[in-house]
C-alpha positions in Angstrom: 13.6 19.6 27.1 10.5 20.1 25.2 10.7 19.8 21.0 7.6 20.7 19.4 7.2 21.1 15.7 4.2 23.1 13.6 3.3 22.3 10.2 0.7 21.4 7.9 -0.1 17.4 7.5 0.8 17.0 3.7 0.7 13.1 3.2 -0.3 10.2 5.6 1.4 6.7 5.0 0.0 3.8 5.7 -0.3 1.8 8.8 2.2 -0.9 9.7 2.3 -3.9 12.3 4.1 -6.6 13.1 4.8 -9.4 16.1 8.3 -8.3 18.4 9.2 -10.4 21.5 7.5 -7.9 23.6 3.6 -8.5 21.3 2.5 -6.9 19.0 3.6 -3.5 17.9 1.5 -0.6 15.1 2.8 2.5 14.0 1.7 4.9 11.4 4.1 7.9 9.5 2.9 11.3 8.9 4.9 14.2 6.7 4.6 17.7 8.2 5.5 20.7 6.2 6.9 23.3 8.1 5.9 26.9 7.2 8.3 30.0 6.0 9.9 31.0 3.1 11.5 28.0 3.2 8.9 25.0 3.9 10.1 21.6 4.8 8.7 18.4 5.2 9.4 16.6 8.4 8.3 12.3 8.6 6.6 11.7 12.3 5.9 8.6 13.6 3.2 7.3 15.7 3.1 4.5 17.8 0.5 2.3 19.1 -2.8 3.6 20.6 -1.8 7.0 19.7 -2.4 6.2 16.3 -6.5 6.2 16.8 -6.4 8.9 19.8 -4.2 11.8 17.5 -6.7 11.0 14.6 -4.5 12.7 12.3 -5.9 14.2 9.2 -4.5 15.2 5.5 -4.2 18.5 5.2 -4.5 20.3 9.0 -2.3 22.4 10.8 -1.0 20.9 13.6 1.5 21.3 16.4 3.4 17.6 17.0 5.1 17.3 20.8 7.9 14.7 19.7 11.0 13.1 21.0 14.2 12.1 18.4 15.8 9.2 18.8 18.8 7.5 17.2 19.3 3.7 17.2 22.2 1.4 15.3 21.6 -1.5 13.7 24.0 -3.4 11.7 26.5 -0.5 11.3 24.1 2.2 10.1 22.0 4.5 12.6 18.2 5.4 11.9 16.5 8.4 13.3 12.6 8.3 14.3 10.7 11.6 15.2 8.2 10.3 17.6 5.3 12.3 18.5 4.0 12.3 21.9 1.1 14.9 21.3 -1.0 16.4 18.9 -2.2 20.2 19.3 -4.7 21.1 17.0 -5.4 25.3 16.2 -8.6 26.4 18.2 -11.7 26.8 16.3 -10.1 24.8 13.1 -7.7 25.4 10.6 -7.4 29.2 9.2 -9.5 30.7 11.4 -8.6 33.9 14.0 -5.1 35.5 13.7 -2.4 32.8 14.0 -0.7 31.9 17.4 2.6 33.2 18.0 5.5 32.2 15.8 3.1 30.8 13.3 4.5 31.7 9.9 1.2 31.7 7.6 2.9 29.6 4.3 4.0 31.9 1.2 1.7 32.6 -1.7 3.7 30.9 -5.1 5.3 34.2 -6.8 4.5 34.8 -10.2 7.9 36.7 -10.1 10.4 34.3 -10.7 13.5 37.0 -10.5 13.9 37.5 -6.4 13.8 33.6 -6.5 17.1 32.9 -5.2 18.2 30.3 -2.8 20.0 31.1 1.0 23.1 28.9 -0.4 
């Protein structure tokens, strides 16, 4: 199975690091926002060497390959969205037609009364 999510690179935390039994470990979080009428942000994480190949910049449009995973620790579970590869949109961001299922994101209304939410 092959997850891949779209999205524009809205805010990049920063980099942590740390010593585990098996040496030394870095990661680095990303938030994707997800385009539609309904735009949400999705936290990535990056691990290791990855980190300097992906290059990851604020504000492009990017498709992340990822894996989820669940792990428990003391009683509570924590999810990670891993990603495994970084596409970036030929030619840069915004230009040609978009690739197929990109959703381009929705100009703000000034027409607040079709505002209503799917719930």
């Amino acid at each position: 199975m092959s997850l891949e999510i779209t999205g524009k690179v809205i805010q990049i935390l920063e980099e942590k690091s740390g010593e585990s039994k098996n040496g030394t470990w870095r990661k680095q979080e990303f938030v994707l926002e997800t385009p539609g009428q309904y735009p949400k942000p999705v936290c990535l994480v990056v691990w290791g060497d990855k980190i300097d190949e992906f290059g990851v910049k604020d504000g492009e449009t990017l498709t992340a390959h990822i894996d989820i995973e669940s792990r428990e620790y003391n009683g509570k579970w924590y999810t990670d969205v891993k990603a495994w590869r970084v596409e970036r949109k030929a030619g840069g961001e915004g230009s040609g037609p978009p690739a197929a299922g990109d959703e381009p994101w929705p100009e703000p209304s000034s027409d607040d009364s079709d505002d209503e939410l799917p719930f």
